[in-house]
C-alpha positions, 0 to 999 in steps of 0.5 A: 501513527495511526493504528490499522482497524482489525479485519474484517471479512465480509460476506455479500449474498441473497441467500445467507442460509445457501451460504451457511457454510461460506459463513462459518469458514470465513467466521471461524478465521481470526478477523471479524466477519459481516453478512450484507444482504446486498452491495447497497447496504455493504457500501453503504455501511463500510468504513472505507479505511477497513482492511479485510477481504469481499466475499460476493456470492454470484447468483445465475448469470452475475449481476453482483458483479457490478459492485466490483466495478462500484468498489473501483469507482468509489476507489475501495480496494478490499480484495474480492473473491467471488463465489459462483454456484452456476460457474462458467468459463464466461462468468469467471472471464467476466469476474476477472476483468471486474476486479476480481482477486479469486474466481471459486465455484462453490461448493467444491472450493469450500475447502480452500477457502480459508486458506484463500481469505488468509492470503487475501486479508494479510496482504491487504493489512501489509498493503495498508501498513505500506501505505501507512507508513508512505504516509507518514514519511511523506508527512515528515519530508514536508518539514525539512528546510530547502538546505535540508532537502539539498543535503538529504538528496546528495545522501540518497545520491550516494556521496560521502560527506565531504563530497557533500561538504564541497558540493555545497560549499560547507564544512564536513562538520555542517554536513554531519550536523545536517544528516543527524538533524535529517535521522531526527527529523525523519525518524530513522535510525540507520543510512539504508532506511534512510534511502528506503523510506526516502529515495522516491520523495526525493527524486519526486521532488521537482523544486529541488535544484540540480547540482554540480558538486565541486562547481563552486570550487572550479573542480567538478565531482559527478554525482553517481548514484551511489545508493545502498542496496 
């Protein structure tokens, strides 16, 4: 699995000198940090897999917030905080309805700013991290057989193995082979991660056949969602 880029804060602003001091709270945290001159030069530049945060300098009424909605479009998810001078309950209401994370009227909100970009950066690694990991388990459920795929959502509905063993017409030592099979195969290690990294594949999983446990032996079992907490 790949590795998620080290942060990076970026900084878009007309004025870099204005923000002299916006760039060294934001340099002095542990992530790199970049001055763009505009949002063209920003996007175009941008390694869209980065994690980090946007800092958007507002300059009179706000036309900066534009690239709030470019950000959308283009599908880039970097949290925005946005830094007025000249701020208003108006610009703030217009920030917000942009994407904006943190709306912070300068300079009276330089001292809380770090602490706002240290929120603001690990949540989005964390968030990454998740979609990482959705990733990579999504890509290994793509590898398991149909019976696989049959024996992995009885496990996740909560039955025993012998309730599986007779849904599917096997013997509880084929159930215990499939499971250890599924633990290998999806790289987990234990039945709670096996339904916390799984469960949502296996209801999404459209193709695979509803079934009446038992229904082979004339002696039907309700499939009760059993699932560990």
């Amino acid at each position: 699995m790949c590795l998620v880029p080290l942060p990076c804060i970026h900084l878009v602003t007309r004025d870099a000198a204005a923000c002299g001091q916006v760039a060294l709270l934001a340099s002095s945290l542990p992530a790199g940090f970049r001055v763009w001159p505009d949002a063209d030069s920003f996007l175009s530049a941008l390694d869209r897999e980065a994690t980090g945060a946007l800092l958007v300098e507002l300059a009179g009424t706000g036309p900066e917030l534009a690239l709030l909605g470019r950000l959308g479009l283009m599908g880039i998810d970097l949290p925005v905080i946005v830094l007025a001078r000249d701020a208003t309950v108006e610009l703030c209401r217009q920030a917000f309805k942009a994407g904006a994370q943190e709306f912070l009227p300068l300079p009276a909100a330089e001292g809380s700013l770090p602490e706002v970009l240290r929120k603001a950066v690990g949540q989005h690694v964390l968030e990454r991290q998740r979609q990482q990991r959705s990733r990579h388990a999504r890509s290994l459920y793509t590898r398991l057989s149909e019976r696989e795929r049959e024996v992995l959502g009885l496990v996740v509905a909560g039955l025993t193995n012998k309730e599986i063993a007779r849904a599917l017409v096997v013997s509880p030592r084929t159930v215990e082979v499939h499971r250890s099979r599924l633990a290998e195969k999806l790289e987990t290690d234990s039945l709670a991660q096996l339904v916390r990294q799984y469960a949502d594949l296996v209801d999404e999983d459209a193709c695979r056949p509803d079934l009446v446990c038992g229904q082979a032996w004339g002696a039907p079992l309700a499939v009760t969602a059993r699932r560990p907490v």
